[in-house]
N, C-alpha and C positions, 0 to 999 in steps of 0.2 A: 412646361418646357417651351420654349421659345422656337418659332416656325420661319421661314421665310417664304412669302411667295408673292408674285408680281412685285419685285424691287423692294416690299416691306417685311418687316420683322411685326410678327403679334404672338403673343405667350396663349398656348391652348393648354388644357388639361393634360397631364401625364397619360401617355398611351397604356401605360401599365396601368389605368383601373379603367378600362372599358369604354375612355369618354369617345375616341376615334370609330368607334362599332356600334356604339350606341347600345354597348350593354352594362354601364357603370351607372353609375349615378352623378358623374362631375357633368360639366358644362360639354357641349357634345360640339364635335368637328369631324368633318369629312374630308379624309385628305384626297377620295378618289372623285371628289367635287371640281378639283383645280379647272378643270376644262370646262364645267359650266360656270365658273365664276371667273376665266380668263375671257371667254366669252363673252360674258356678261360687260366685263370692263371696255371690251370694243365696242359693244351692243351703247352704251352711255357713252364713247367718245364719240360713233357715228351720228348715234339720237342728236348730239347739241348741234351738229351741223344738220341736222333734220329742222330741228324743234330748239334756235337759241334760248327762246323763253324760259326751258327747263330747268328749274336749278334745284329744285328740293327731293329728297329720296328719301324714303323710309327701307327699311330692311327691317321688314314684318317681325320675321323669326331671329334676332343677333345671332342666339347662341353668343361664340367669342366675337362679333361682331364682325369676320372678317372680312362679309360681305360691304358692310357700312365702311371700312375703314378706307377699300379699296376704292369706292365709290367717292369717299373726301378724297382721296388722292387724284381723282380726278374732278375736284375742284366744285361736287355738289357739295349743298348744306345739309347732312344729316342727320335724319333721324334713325334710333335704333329703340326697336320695343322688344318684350318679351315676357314672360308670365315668370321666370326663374330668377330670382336675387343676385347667384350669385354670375347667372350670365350676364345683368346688366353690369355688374362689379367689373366683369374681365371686360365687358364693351367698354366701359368708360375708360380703361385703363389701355388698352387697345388703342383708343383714338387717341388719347393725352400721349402715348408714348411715341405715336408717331407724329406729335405736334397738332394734332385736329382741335378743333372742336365744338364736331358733333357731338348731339344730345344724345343721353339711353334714359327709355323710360321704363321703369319696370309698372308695366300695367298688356292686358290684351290688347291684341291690334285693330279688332274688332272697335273696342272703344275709342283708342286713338283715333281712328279712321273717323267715327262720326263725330269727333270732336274737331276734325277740321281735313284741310285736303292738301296734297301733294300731287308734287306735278309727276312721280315716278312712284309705284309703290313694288316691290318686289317679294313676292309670296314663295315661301321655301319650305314649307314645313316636313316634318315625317309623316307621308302615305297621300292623304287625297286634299287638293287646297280648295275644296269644295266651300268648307264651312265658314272659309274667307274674303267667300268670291263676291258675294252682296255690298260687305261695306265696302271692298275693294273699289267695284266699278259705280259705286255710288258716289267713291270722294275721292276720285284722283282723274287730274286733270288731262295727263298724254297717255302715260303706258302703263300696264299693268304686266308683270314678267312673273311667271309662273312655272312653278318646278313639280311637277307630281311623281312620285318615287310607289305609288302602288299599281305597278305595270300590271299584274296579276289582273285583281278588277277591271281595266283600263282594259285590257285586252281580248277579256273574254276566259279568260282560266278559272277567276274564279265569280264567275257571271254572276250569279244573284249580290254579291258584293258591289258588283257594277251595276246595278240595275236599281240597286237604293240608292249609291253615294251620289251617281251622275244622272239618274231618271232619264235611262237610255238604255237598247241590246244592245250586251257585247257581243261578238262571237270570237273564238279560237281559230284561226284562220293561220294561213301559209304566209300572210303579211303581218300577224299580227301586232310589229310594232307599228306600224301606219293606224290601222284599227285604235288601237290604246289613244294616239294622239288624236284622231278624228274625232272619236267620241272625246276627249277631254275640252278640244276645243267647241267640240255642239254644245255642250255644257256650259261651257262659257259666255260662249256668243248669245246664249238663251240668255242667262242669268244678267248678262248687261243693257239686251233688250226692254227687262223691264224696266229700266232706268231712261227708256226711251234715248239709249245709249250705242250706236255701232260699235265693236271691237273687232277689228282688225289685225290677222296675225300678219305681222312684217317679220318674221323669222320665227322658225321651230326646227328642235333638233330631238330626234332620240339616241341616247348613250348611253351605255352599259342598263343600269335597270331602272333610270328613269325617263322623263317626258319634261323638256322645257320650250315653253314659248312666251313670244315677248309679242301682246296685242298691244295697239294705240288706238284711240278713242278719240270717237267723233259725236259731240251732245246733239246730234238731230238726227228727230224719231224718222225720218225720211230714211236717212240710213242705215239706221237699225232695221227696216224693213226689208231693205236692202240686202243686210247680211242674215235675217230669218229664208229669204227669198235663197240661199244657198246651202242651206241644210235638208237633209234628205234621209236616203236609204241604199243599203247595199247587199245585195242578193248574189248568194255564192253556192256554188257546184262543191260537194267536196270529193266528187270523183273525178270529173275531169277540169275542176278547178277554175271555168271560165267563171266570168261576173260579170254585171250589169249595175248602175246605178238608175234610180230616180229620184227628182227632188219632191219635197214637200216635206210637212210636218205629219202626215201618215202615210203607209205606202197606199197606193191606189190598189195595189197586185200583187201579193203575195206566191211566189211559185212554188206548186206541188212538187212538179216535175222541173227539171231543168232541161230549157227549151234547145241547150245543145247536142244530150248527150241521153238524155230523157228519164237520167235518176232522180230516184226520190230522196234521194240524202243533200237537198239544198239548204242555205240560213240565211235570216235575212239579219241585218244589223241594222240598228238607229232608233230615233235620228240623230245622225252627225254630222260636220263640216265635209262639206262634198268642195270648197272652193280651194284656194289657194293657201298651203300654209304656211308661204314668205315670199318674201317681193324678191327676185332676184335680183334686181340691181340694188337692194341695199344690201340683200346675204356681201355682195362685192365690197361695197365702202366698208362695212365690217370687218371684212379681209383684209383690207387695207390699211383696216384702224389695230391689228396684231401686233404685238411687237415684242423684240424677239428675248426680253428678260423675263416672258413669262412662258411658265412651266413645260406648257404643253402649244407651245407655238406651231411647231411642227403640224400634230393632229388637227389644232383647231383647225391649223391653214388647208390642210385636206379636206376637212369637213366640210367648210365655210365655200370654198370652190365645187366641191360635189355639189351645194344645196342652190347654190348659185346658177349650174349646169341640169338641173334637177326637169323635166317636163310636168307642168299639173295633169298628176290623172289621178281618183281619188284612192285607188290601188297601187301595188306595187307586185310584181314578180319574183320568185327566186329562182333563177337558171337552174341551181342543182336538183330544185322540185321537176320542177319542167323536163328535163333533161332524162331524172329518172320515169316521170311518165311516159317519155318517148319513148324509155329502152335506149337510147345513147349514152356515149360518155360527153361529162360539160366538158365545153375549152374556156380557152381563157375570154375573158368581159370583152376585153378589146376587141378579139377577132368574133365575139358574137353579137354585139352592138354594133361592129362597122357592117356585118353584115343584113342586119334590118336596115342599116341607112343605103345601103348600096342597092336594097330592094326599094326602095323608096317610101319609108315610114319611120317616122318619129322614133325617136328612142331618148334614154341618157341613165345612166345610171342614178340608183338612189342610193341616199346614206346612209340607209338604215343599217345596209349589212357591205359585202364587198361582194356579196353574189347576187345583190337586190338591183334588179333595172324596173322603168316605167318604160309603157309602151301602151299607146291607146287600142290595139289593135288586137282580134279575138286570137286565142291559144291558136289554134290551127292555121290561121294567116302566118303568126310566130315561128311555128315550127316548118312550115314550109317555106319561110322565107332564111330560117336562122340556124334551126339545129343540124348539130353535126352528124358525119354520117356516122353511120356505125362500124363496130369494127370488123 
């Protein structure tokens, strides 16, 4: 059947045998993807005024190609791989029908990749894009954009899962979509190190039940030491819910006891990215680069300004946790985020959730400065 989204038309597989869920056997599409792939399309009109040199794009995974197709629409040269025949079939057909023309190769990406290099590569696959991540940051020249769809492992739910795919602890925590992205990006940032390669995240989002970020690469091992130099660990209370961070590649201190509250039911996680997981003022030019014939404009533009407003801290809060630990009731973000700023400490909401804020500052400073009274 024939789809439209971001101003083109591309023919996916019939909803009716499973291909949209990924329980059929045709050619697979995700139509609850629009927002990372409307994203994505800003993310490539912002990069060329970043990085004009950029012009070549792979789209790791085609499936129907709509990734690739999108991506010629905004005037890259690309490439589409993928291991299924009859997905490179509807790629090819995809790009020819919208006038492109980009390449589809039916071969792994793996191979592609070490057969030569791209200035963009973008990794989509279903569950962990671990087993990508080598040739990826071996042979692509700016960015590497990564989609991981197995939040479970990521997160710490189903931990030993996490702990072979990304050689890292998760833990289950009250943030745990922060968690899932941290560790995916420690993971990353390791794996492009040995390439004596930096990767740098200029933007990351979590949405529904996946993890997308878009790193750019710097080839000097200076750097890379740089970004090994901001990985670390995180040490969590799960009764009274404070945390602590330290960096390194093992913890120095493992806590028995948590030094707030003095329970023995603390975790520690890592190592993950404890640094930055997007530049805010490109999250802005992103935002900028929206426009408003695609799908999910609206949301993206929400999103894109929440992560833009965003404070680095390597956690996040959820008021209505907090709130019920105090024994209150929450109020609304607004009137509890003006009120740490009126106390005079950092704040800003996060995107993870619409009840998620950061804030550098320990629970009990929080609640004396923020929570409401009771009733």
């Amino acid at each position: 059947m024939r789809i439209a989204e971001g101003g083109l038309e591309i023919t996916v597989a019939d909803a009716r045998d499973g291909a949209q869920d990924g329980s059929g056997d045709s050619v697979f599409f995700n139509p609850t993807q629009e927002l990372n792939r409307d994203i994505t399309v800003a993310v490539l009109r912002a990069y060329r005024d970043r990085e004009p040199r950029a012009e070549t794009y792979l789209d790791a995974m085609a499936a129907s190609g709509i990734r690739g197709v999108r991506a010629a629409n905004e005037g890259y040269s690309v490439t589409c791989a993928d291991i299924d025949v009859d997905a490179i079939d509807l790629a090819k057909e995809n790009l020819a029908g919208n006038g492109f023309d980009g390449e589809a190769i039916h071969r792994d990406v793996n191979a592609v990749l070490h057969d030569g290099y791209y200035d963009i590569v973008d990794i989509d696959p279903f569950g962990t894009p671990m087993p990508f991540a080598d040739a990826a940051f071996a042979n692509t020249r700016d960015l590497v954009c990564v989609t991981a769809t197995d939040t479970a492992p990521l997160c710490g739910a189903h931990q030993k899962s996490g702990i072979r795919k990304y050689s890292s602890l998760p833990q289950n925590t009250d943030y745990h979509p922060e968690m899932g992205l941290r560790i995916l990006l420690g993971a990353l940032i390791r794996t492009a190190a040995r390439y004596d390669t930096a990767a740098t995240p200029i933007l990351s989002h979590v949405s529904r039940h996946y993890v997308r970020t878009y790193l750019e690469l710097d080839n000097r091992a200076t750097r890379a030491d740089r970004a090994i130099e901001q990985l670390g660990f995180i040490h969590h209370c799960e009764d009274c819910l404070e945390r602590d961070h330290e960096y390194g590649l093992f913890p120095q201190s493992v806590p028995e006891h948590c030094p707030h509250c003095d329970s023995n039911r603390t975790l520690t996680a890592g190592p993950l990215w404890l640094g930055p997981t997007a530049e805010a003022a490109f999250a802005g030019v992103v935002r900028s680069h929206l426009s408003e014939e695609m799908g999910t404009y609206k949301r993206a533009h929400r999103l894109l300004e929440t992560i833009e407003g965003e404070i680095n801290t390597p956690t996040h809060y959820d008021q209505h946790k907090l709130c019920e630990l105090w024994g209150v009731p929450a109020n609304s973000m607004d009137e509890f985020i003006s009120a740490l700023h009126d106390a005079g400490y950092d704040a800003s909401n996060a995107h993870y959730s619409g009840t998620a804020f950061k804030c550098p500052e320990t629970i009990k400073t929080i609640e004396a400065a923020a929570a409401p009274e009771k009733d």
